[in-house]
N, C-alpha and C positions, 0 to 999 in steps of 0.2 A: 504494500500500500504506500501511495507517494504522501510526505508529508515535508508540506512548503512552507507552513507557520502556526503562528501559536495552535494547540490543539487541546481540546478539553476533554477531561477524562471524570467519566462519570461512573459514580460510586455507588451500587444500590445495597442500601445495607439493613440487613432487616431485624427485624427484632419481633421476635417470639411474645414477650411479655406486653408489647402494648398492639401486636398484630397488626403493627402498620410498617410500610415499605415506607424508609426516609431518603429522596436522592440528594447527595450531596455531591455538587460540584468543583472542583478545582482547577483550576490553571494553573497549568503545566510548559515552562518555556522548552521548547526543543531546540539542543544546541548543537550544531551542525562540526564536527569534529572535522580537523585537517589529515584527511582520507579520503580513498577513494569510496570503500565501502558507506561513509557518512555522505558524502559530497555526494553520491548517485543518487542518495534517496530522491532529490531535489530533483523535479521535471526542469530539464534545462529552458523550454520557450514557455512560459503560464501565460493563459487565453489572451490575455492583454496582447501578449508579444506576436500573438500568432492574427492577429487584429488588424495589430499598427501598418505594416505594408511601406511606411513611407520615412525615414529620418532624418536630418538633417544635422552636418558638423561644416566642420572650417579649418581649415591648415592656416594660421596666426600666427606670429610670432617674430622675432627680432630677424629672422632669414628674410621676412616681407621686404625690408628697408630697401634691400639692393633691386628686389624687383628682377631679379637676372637669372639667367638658367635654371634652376628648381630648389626644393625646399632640401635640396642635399646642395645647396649652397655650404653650409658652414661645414662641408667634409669637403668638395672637391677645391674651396678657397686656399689649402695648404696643399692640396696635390699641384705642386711645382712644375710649368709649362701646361697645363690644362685649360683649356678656354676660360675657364671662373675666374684661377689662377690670374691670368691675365688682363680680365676685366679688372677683378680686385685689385692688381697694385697700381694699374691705370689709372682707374678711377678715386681709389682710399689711400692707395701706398702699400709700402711692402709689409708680404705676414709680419713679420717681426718686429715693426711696428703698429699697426691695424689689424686688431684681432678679433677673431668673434664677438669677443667682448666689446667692442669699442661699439658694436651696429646698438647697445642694447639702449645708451639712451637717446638715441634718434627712432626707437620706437616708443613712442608716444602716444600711439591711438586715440589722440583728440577729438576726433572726432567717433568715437565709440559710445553706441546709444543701445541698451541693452533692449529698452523696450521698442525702439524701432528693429532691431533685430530680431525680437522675437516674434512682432508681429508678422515680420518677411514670412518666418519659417511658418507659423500656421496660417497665412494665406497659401504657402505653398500647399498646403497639404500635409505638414508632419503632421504624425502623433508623439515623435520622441525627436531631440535635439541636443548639442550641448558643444563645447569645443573639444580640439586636441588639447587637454588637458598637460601633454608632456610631448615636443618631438623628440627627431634624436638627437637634438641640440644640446638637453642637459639642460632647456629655462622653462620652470614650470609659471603655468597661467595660472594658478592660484596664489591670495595670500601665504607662503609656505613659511613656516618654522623649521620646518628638515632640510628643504632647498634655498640657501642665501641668494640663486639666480633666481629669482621669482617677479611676478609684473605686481606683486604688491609694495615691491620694494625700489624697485627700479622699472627703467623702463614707462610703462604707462601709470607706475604707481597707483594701479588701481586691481580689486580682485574682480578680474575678468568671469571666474569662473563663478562666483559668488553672485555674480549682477546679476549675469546671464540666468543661472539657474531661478534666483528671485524674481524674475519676468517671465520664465518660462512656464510657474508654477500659476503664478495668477491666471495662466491660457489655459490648466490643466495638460500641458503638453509635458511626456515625462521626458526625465533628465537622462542625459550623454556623459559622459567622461571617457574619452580615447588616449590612450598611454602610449607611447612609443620607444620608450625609455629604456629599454631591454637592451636597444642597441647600442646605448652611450658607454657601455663598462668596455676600457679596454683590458682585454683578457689574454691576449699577449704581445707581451712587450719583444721578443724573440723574434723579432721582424724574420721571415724567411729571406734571405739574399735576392731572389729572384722580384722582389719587391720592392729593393732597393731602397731609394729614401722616403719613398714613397706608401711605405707596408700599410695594406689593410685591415683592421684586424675591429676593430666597431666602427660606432660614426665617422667621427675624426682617423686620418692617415694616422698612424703614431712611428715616428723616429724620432731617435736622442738627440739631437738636431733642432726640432720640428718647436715651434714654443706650443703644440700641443702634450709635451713628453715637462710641462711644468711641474713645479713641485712646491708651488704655491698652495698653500694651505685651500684657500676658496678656488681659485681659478683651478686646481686639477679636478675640484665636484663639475664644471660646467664643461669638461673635456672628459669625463669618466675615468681620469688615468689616478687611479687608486691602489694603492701598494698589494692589496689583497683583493681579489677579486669576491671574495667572500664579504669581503666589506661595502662592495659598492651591491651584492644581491641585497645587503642589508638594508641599504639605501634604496633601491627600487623598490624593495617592501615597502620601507616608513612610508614613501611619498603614497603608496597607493591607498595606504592605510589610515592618511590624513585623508585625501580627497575623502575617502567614505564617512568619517569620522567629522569632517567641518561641512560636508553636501549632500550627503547622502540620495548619490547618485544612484535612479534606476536601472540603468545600466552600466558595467565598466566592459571596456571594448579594447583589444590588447592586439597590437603590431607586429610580425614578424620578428624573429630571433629570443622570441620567449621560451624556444625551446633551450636556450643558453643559462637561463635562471633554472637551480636546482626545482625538482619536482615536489620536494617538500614544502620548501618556498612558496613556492605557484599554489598549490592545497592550503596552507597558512592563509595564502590573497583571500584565493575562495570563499572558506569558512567564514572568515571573518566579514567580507560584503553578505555572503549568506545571514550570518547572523544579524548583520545591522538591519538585513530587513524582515527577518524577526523582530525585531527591536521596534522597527517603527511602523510594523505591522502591514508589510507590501510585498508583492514579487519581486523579488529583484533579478537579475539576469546578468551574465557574465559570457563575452563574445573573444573568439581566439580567429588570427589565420593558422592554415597548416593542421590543424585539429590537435595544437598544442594545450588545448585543455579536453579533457574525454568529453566525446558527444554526449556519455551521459547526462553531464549536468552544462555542459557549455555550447555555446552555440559558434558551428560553424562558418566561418566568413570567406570566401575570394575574390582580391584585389579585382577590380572590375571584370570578375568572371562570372559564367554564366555556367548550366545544366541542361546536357541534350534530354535528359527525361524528369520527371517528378521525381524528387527525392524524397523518401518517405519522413526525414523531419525537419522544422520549421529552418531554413538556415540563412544566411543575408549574403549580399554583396555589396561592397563599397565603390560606388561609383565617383568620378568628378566631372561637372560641368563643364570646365575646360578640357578642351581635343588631349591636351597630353598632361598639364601640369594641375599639381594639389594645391601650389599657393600661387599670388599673385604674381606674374611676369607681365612686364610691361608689353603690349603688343600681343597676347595670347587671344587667342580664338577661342570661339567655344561652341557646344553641341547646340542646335537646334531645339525648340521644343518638342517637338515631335519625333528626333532619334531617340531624346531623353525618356518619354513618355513610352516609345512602343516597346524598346529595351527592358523597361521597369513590366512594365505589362507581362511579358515574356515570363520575368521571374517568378512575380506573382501566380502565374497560372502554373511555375511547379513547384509553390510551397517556397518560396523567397520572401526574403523581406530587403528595401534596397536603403541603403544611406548615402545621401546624395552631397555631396563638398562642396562648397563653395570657396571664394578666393578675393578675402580684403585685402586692402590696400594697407598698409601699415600706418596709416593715419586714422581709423576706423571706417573707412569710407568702402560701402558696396556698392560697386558701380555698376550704372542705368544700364549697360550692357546686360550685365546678371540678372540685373531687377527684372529686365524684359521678360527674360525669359521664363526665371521664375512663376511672375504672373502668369503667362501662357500656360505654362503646369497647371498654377492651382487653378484656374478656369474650368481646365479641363478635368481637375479632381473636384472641384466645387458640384460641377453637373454628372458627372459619373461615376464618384465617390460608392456610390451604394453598389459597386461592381468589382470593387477594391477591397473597401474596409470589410474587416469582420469575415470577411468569403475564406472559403478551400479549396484548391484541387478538386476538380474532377476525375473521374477515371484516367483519362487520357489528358495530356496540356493542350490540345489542337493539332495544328496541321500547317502545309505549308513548303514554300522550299525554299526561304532564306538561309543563307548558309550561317547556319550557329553553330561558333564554336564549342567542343566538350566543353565543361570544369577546369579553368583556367586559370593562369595568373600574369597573361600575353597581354592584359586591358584591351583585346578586343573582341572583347562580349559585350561589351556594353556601346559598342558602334554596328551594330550587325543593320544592314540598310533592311524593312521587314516592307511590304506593300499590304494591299486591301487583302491577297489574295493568300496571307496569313495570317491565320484563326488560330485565338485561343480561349481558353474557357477557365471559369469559378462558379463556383456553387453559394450560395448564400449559406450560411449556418445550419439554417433551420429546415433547409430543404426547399422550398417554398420558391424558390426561383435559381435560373442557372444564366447566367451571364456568358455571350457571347463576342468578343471582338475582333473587329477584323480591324488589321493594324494599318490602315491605309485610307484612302478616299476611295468608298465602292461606290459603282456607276447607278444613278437612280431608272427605275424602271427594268434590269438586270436581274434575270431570274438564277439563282445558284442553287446546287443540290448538295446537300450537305449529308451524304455520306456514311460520314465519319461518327455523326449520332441518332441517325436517321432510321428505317426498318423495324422489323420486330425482333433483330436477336443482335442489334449493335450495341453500340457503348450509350445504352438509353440514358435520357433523364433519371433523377430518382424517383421522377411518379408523373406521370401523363402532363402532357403540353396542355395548358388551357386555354392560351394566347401569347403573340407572342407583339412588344413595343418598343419603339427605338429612343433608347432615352434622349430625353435633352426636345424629344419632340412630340407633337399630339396627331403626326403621317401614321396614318394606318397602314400598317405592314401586311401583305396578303401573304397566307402561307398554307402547305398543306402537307401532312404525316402521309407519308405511302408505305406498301411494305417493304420497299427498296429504301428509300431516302427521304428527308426533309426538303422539301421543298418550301426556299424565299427568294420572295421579289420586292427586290428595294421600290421604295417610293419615290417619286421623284421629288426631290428635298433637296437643300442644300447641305450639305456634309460635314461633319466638322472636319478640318484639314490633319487633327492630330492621330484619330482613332475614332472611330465607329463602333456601336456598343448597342447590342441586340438583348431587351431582357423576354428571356421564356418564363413566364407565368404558371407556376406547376398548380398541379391539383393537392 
């Protein structure tokens, strides 16, 4: 039996002498122990999660400043002749004098408005939100006591993640906290030769050399270069263990190279967000790439990858808005509403959930490019939302011949170009309707036979068609059950340009 929080245990105790049955109640905390045997009990997605369909985060932080090649700016800055390399001592001067540290307080996010931010994301359509709590930078966006790089202190001198969440909660939208911090310990200093000055070994290059091999008391925590490597898993504890403890985020969502943090460690994290939300009486939820934490209790993530079939549990992908980059670059491009849109669609119909990045400016500023398109989303989750939210897989995800790629981490699943002439499907909860989409602008007055859920021995509804209406509109859609196939003929209507969305009416 799964048991996700507090549970009461009832006492029926009887008594012979007065022949009445007394029930006595207690509450009982159940404490989630760092194991795996403890840690399974816990269903990794509760219904909420398997609901929500939509997230939104944000790659932030002192990397924003330079706005140049990507948010692995402050690793390739010391990799010596490298394109960054080269902007960097261009534009700031040589590492060895302009250092990571120097970008931190020209991030300032002035113009940082929590509630204008929050509002973006639930017109977009989230149900959950929040930021990168920690890159691989080493500077966390909370007021931190464990991290002396923090934006409570420096930088925007403000707790980013404390506003954020504070404005998030007044929209009931739940809270994010995405870690990435796994990869800042450096863990060997043994440069192999073939790496030269250059050796990879976490975020930052490290060579004796290099002023990221410092031995500054603070400046080697914002470098990860820590004499014990034991010392710095200590360190990724504490900080995750503050986030929970000063925000108690609904979800915590964890980056690649977490398989580098002992697996004691990593159970330790667990129990302990498990338990805070015992404590404040919520689901809480805990998201990995790689399936560095067991599917039992943790939820699946790939980097803007995708699934050629329905996976039987609830899992996400992490998308970003931008064609290639997670933080702001000056001059980047970005996805269409409608690649965004049919992409996300896709997941959703085989049991995904997507979180979608956006990309400020390091002044606080989300630019009307983003804004665009956002709105264009939540329009189209505004009017079709009931196709989204709360729905399941159906038997099969649809049909189609867009090329998708398997379960990835190529980011191009989340670009797949889809047309009208691929269809996928959800079910509403309760049974009671099944949502059809075709990912494209279908032709009005075009009669299509659908197949794939049509006859008397296919991948039927769960219970007789009783009608069938095209949301967003009041076109009567003519259709008819045969024992071969579904036959519909669009109406001649104007089409939404992002997706088209057929609801069946069950009995």
């Amino acid at each position: 039996m799964k048991l996700t929080k507090l549970f009461m245990v009832v006492l029926l105790v009887s008594s012979a002498a007065c022949k009445q049955e007394v029930k006595k109640t207690e509450t009982v905390a159940f404490k989630y122990e760092p194991n795996f045997e403890s840690l399974s009990i816990k269903e990794a997605a509760p219904e909420w999660f398997a609901d929500a369909k939509l997230g939104m985060y944000f790659h932030w932080g002192p990397y924003s400043v330079p706005a140049y090649g990507s948010a692995w700016y402050p690793c390739n800055m010391y990799i010596k002749a490298s394109d960054v390399n080269k902007f960097h001592e261009k534009n700031y001067g040589p590492i060895e004098e302009f250092g990571y540290e120097d970008f931190i307080p020209m991030f300032t996010a002035e113009h940082f408005d929590a509630e204008d931010w929050a509002d973006l994301f639930e017109m977009t359509g989230a149900k959950f939100a929040g930021p990168v709590a920690q890159h691989h930078d080493g500077f966390a966006m909370w007021d931190s006591e464990i991290n002396p790089w923090n934006a409570g202190d420096m930088g925007p001198k403000r707790d980013i993640v404390g506003e954020l969440f504070e404005s998030l909660k007044k929209r009931n939208i739940k809270t994010l906290a995405t870690f990435h911090h796994a990869r800042n310990g450096q863990r060997n200093a043994k440069v192999p030769e073939r790496w030269g000055r250059n050796g990879f070994n976490s975020h930052y290059p490290y060579h004796p050399d290099l002023p990221t091999a410092t031995t500054d008391p603070k400046l080697r925590k914002l470098f990860g270069n820590w004499e014990k490597i034991e010392d710095f898993n200590q360190y990724w504890y504490d900080q995750a263990v503050e986030v929970v403890d000063k925000y108690n985020p609904d979800i915590l969502w964890y980056d690649s190279w977490l398989n580098m943090i002992p697996e004691q460690k990593i159970n330790e994290m667990v129990a302990y967000h498990f338990n805070s939300g015992l404590k404040h009486d919520k689901e809480v939820v805990v998201c990995s790439k790689h399936q560095d934490i067991p599917l039992e209790y943790g939820i699946d993530d790939l980097e803007q990858g995708g699934r050629r079939d329905i996976y039987p549990l609830p899992w996400m992908t992490d998308i970003t808005l931008s064609d290639k980059r997670w933080m702001y670059v000056e001059g980047e491009k970005y996805k269409d509403a409608a690649l965004v849109v049919r992409n996300m669609i896709d997941v959703w119909s085989k049991n995904g959930t997507v979180l979608l990045n956006i990309s400020p400016r390091a002044d606080g500023v989300i630019n009307q490019e983003q804004r665009d398109i956002l709105k264009e989303i939540g329009a189209w989750m505004k009017v079709h939302g009931e196709a989204v939210y709360g729905t399941r897989p159906f038997k099969i995800f649809g049909y189609g011949t867009a090329n998708a790629s398997d379960a990835s981490h190529d980011g191009q699943s989340a670009k797949v170009k889809y047309t009208a002439s691929d269809v996928r499907y959800t079910v509403a909860k309760d049974k009671k309707s099944m949502y059809v989409f075709f990912l494209g602008v279908p032709k009005g007055g075009k009669q299509i036979k659908m197949r794939a859920i049509g006859g008397l021995h296919r991948n039927l509804p769960p219970s007789p068609i009783k009608d069938i209406k095209l949301i967003g509109s009041d076109a009567k859609v003519a259709w008819e059950l045969t024992t071969q196939t579904l036959l519909i003929k669009f109406p001649e209507v104007e089409y939404n340009p992002i997706a088209t969305v057929l609801k069946l009416e069950l009995e």
